[in-house]
C-alpha positions as CSV (number, residue, x, y, z in Angstrom):
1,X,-2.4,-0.9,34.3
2,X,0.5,-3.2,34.5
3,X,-1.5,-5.6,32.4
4,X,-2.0,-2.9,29.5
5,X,1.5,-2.1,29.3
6,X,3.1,-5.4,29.3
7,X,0.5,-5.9,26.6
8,X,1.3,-3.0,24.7
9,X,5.1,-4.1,24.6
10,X,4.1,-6.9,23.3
11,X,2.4,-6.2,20.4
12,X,5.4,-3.4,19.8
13,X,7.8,-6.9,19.4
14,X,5.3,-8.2,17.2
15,X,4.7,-5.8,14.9
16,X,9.1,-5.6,14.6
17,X,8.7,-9.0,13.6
18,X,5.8,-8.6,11.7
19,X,8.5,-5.7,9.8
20,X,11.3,-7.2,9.8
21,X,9.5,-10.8,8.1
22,X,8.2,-8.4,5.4
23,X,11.3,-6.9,4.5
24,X,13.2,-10.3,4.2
25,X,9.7,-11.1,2.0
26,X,10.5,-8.2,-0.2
27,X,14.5,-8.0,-0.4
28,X,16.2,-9.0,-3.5
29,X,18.9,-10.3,-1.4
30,X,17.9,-12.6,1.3
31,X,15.6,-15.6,1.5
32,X,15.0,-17.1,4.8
33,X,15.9,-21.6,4.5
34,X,15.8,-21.3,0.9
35,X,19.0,-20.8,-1.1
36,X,17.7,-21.8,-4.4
37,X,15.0,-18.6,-4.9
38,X,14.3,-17.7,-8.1
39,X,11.3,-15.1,-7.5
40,X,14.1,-12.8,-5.8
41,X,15.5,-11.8,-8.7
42,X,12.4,-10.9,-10.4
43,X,11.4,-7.0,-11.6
44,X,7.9,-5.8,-10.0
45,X,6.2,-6.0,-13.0
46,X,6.9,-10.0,-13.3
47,X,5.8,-10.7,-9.5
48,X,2.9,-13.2,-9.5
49,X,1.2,-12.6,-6.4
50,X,-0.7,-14.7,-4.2
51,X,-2.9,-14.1,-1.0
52,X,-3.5,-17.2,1.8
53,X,-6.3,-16.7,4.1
54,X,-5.4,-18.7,7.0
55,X,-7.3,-20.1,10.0
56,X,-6.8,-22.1,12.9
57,X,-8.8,-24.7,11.8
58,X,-11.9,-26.9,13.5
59,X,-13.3,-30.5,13.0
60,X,-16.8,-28.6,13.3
61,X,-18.2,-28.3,9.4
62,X,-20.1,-24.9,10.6
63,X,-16.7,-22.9,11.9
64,X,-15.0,-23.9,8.7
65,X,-18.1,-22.7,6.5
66,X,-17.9,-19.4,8.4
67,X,-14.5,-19.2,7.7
68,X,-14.4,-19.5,4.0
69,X,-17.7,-17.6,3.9
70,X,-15.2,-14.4,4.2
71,X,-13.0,-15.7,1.1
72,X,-16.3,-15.5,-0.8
73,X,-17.1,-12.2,0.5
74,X,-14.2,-10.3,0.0
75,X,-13.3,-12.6,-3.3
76,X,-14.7,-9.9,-5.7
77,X,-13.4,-6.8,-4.1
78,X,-9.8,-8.3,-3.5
79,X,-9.3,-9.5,-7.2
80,X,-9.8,-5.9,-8.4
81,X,-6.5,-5.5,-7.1
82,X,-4.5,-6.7,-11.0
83,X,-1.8,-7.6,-9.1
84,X,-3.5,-10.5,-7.4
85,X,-3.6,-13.6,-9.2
86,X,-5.0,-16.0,-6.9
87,X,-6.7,-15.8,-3.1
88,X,-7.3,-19.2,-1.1
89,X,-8.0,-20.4,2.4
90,X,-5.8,-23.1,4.1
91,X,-6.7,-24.2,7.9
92,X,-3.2,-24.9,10.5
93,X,-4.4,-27.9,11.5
94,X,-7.3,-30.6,11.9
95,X,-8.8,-30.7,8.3
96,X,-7.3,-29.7,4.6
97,X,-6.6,-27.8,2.6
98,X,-3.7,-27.5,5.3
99,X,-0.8,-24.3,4.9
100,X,1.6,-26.3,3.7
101,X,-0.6,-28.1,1.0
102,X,-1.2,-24.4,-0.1
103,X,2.2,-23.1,-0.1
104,X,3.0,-26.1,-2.2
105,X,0.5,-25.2,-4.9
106,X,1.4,-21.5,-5.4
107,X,5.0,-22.9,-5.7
108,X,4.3,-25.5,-8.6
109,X,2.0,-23.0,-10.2
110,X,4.8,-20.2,-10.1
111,X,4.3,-18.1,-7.8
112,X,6.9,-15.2,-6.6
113,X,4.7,-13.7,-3.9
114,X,2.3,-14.6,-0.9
115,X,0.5,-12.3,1.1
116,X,-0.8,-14.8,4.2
117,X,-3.6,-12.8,6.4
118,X,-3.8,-14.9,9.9
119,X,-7.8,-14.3,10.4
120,X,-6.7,-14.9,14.4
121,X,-8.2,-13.1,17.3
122,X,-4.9,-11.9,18.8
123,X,-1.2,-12.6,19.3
124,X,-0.8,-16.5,20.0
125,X,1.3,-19.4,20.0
126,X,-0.1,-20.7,16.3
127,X,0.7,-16.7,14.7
128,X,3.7,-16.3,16.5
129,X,5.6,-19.3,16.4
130,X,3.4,-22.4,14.3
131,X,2.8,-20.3,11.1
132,X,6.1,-18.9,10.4
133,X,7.5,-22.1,11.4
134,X,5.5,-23.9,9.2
135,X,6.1,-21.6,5.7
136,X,9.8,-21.7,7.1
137,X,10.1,-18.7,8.0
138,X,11.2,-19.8,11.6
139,X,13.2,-22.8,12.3
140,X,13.0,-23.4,16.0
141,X,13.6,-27.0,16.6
142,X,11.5,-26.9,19.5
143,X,8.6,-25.7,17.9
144,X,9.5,-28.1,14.6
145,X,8.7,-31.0,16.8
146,X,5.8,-30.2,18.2
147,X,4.0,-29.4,15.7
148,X,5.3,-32.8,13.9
149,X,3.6,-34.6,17.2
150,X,0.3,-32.7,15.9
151,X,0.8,-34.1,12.5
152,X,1.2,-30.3,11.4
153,X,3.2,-30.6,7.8
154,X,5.8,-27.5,7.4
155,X,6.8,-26.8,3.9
156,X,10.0,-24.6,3.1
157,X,8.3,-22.2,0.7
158,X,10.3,-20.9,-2.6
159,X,7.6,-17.7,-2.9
160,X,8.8,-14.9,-1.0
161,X,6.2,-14.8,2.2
162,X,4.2,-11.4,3.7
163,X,2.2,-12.3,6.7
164,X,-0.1,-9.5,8.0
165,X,-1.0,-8.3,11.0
166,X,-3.5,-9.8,13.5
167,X,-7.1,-8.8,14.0
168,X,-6.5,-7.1,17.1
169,X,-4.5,-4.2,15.9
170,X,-7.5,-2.6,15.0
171,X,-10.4,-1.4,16.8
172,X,-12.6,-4.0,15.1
173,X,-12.8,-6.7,18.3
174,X,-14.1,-4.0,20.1
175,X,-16.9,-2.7,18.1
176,X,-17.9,-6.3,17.8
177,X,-18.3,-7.0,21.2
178,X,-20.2,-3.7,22.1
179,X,-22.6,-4.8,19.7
180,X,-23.2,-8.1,20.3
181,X,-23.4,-7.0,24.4
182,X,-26.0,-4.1,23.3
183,X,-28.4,-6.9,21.5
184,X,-28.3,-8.7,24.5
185,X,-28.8,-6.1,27.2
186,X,-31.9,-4.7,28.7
187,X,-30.8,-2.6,32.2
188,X,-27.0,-2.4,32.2
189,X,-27.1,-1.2,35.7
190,X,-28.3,-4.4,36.7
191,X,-26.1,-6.8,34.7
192,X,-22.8,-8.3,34.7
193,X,-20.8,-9.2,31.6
194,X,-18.6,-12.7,31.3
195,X,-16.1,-12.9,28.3
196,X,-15.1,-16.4,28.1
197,X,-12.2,-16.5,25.5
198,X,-9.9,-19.8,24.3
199,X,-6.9,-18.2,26.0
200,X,-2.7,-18.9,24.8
201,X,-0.5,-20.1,27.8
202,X,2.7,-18.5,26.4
203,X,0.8,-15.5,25.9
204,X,-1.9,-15.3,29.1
205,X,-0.4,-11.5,29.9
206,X,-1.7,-10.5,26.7
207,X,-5.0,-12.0,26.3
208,X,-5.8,-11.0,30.0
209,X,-5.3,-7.3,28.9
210,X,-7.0,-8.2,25.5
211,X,-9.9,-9.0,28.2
212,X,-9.7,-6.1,30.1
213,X,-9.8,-3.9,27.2
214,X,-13.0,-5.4,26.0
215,X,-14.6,-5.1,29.8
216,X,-13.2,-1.4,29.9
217,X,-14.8,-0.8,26.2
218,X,-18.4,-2.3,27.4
219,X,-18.4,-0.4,30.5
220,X,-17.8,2.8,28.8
221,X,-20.0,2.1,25.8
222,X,-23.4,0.3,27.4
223,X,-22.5,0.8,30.7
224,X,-22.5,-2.3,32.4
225,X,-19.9,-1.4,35.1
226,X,-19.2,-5.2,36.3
227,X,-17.5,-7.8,34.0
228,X,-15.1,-10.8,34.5
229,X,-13.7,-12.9,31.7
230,X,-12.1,-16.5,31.8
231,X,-10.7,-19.4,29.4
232,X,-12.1,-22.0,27.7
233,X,-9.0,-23.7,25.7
234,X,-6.7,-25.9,26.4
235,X,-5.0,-23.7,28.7
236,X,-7.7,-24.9,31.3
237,X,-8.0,-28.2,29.5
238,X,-11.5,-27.1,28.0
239,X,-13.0,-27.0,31.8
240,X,-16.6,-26.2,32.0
241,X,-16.2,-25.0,35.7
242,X,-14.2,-22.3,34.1
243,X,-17.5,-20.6,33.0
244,X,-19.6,-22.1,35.7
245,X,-17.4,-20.2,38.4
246,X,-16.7,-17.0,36.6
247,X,-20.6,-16.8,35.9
248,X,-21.6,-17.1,39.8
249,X,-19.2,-14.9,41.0
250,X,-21.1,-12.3,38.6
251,X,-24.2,-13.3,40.2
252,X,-23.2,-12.0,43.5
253,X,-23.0,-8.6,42.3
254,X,-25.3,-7.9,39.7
255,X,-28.8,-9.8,39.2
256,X,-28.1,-10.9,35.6
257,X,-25.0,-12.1,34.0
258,X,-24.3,-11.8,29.7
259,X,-22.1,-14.1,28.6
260,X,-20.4,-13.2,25.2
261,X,-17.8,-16.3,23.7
262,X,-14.8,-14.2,22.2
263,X,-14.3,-16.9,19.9
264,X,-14.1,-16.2,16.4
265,X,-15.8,-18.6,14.9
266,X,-18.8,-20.8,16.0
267,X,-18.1,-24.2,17.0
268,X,-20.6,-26.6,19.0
269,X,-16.9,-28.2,20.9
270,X,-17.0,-25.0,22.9
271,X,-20.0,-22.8,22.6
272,X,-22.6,-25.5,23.1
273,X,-20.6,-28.3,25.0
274,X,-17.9,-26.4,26.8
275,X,-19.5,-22.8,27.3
276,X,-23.3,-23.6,27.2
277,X,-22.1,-27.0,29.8
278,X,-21.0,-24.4,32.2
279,X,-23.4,-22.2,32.2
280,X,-26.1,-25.2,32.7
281,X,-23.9,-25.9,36.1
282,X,-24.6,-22.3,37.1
283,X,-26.2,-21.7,40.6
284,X,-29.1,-18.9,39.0
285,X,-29.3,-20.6,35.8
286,X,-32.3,-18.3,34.8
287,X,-30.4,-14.7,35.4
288,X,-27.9,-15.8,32.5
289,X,-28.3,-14.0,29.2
290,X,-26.1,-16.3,26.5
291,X,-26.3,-16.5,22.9
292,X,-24.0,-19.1,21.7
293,X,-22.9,-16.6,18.9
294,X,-18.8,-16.1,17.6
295,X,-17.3,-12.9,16.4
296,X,-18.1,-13.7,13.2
297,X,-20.2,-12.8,10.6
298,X,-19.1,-9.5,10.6
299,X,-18.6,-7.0,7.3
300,X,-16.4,-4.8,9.5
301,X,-14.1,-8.0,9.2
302,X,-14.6,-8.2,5.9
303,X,-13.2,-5.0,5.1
304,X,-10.7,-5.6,7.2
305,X,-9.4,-8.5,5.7
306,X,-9.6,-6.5,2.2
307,X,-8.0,-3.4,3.5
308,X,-5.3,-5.5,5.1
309,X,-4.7,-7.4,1.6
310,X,-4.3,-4.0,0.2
311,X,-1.9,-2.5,2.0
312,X,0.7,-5.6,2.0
313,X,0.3,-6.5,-2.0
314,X,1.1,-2.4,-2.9
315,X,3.6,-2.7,-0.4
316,X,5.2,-5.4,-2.5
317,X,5.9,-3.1,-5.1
């Protein structure tokens, strides 16, 4: 319970600075690190409006496909919306085209406004502190550095910046999982679940209760009663026993273990090297139901992503 409400909290602080970055985004009188700002002084009717899909970003070809597989899906219904002009994808790191490459276009091509939807699985480290540091929105010297040493570029944008909520605000995460657990399971009363997750260091309190939410929502939705979860990410330096141990602890309880990978895209780093390496380590290798699946393709995300565009462009005006 302590878990839930710490978690709770925090998305409360989030969502005030999720507010209170939209309504510098939309004043006429403030611009954050940017005193020259000529879209501030603009009537509604002469915004030019913008809309950044953004990632985290993979050197796998196959997660980035998936990921701009949603810019293509939701392309037609989103520019229905007349006071879109353009809607793009840019990854935070690893490959191009990067944020700041982005931000710089919609700036030498005029625009006022961009609406940037973080497609992330929760509240982290990269859609906390890296994103609005990198748009300059944030100027934490701290966080400046580091993500220099990651050869992150930040770019001070001139538009006037909207970043959205994350995909765990809605009840979206938790359909997806039920349904991926219900094509897997054959006797819930006989099986475990194991969520194995990337996991955020700075922000382990609320991905644990992100966990436990998702084991609650399984047990009360298939009725598997048993279910542990563990990392996969750099938090535990992308250690294999991680599944491995999690997986035979399972086993001692329940004769079969499914193993779902909250991950939101699919990438063979961690769901074949990482989570499948683990699970080949496990004691009762043959009681483990895995399919090596991510959290997307999924239309309910989708519409997500196009309700979520929505909301923040009309908010604009």
């Amino acid at each position: 319970m302590k878990g839930v409400v710490e978690y709770m909290l925090s998305r409360l602080a989030i969502t005030l600075f999720t507010i209170i970055i939209f309504l510098f985004s939309c004043s006429n009188d403030v611009k954050i690190d940017n005193e020259n700002n000529p879209a501030s002084d603009l009537k509604q009717s002469d915004k030019k409006i913008g809309v950044l899909l953004v990632s985290h970003g993979s050197h796998s070809a196959k997660w980035r496909e998936m990921l701009l597989a949603i810019e293509d899906s939701v392309r037609t219904e989103v520019m229905q919306n007349e006071k879109i002009v353009s809607l793009r994808s840019a990854y935070m790191e690893y490959t191009e085209p990067s944020i700041a490459t982005r931000m710089k276009e919609f700036d030498d091509e005029g625009f006022t406004d961009v609406v940037i939807v973080p497609v992330f699985l929760t509240v982290s480290s990269h859609s906390f502190d890296d994103i609005p540091t990198i748009v300059g929105l944030k100027r934490e010297q701290g966080v400046i550095d580091q993500l220099k040493s990651e050869k992150i570029d930040c770019y001070n944008a001139k538009a006037n910046i909207t970043i959205t909520e994350l995909l765990d605000f809605s009840d979206i995460l938790l359909k997806n999982v039920v349904r991926r657990v219900n094509a897997l399971s054959e006797n819930p009363e006989n099986e475990s679940l194991a969520l194995i997750a990337y996991g955020d260091e700075k922000y382990n309190v609320e991905w644990t209760a992100l966990m436990n939410r998702l084991g609650e929502t399984v047990q009360k939705e298939v009725g598997i009663d048993v279910y542990g979860f563990d990392w996969c990410g750099h938090i535990v330096h992308y250690d294999v026993n991680k599944t491995t141990n999690i997986v035979d602890s399972l086993l001692t309880v329940k004769e079969k273990a499914i193993v779902v990978p909250i991950l939101v895209a699919f990438d063979e780093m961690f769901q074949i090297d990482i989570i499948g390496g683990g699970l080949k380590k496990v004691k009762k290798a043959n009681n483990v139901v895995y399919k090596p699946d991510a959290i997307l393709p999924d239309e309910n995300i989708e519409a997500w992503v196009e309700k979520t565009i929505d909301e923040a462009v009309n908010g604009l005006h």
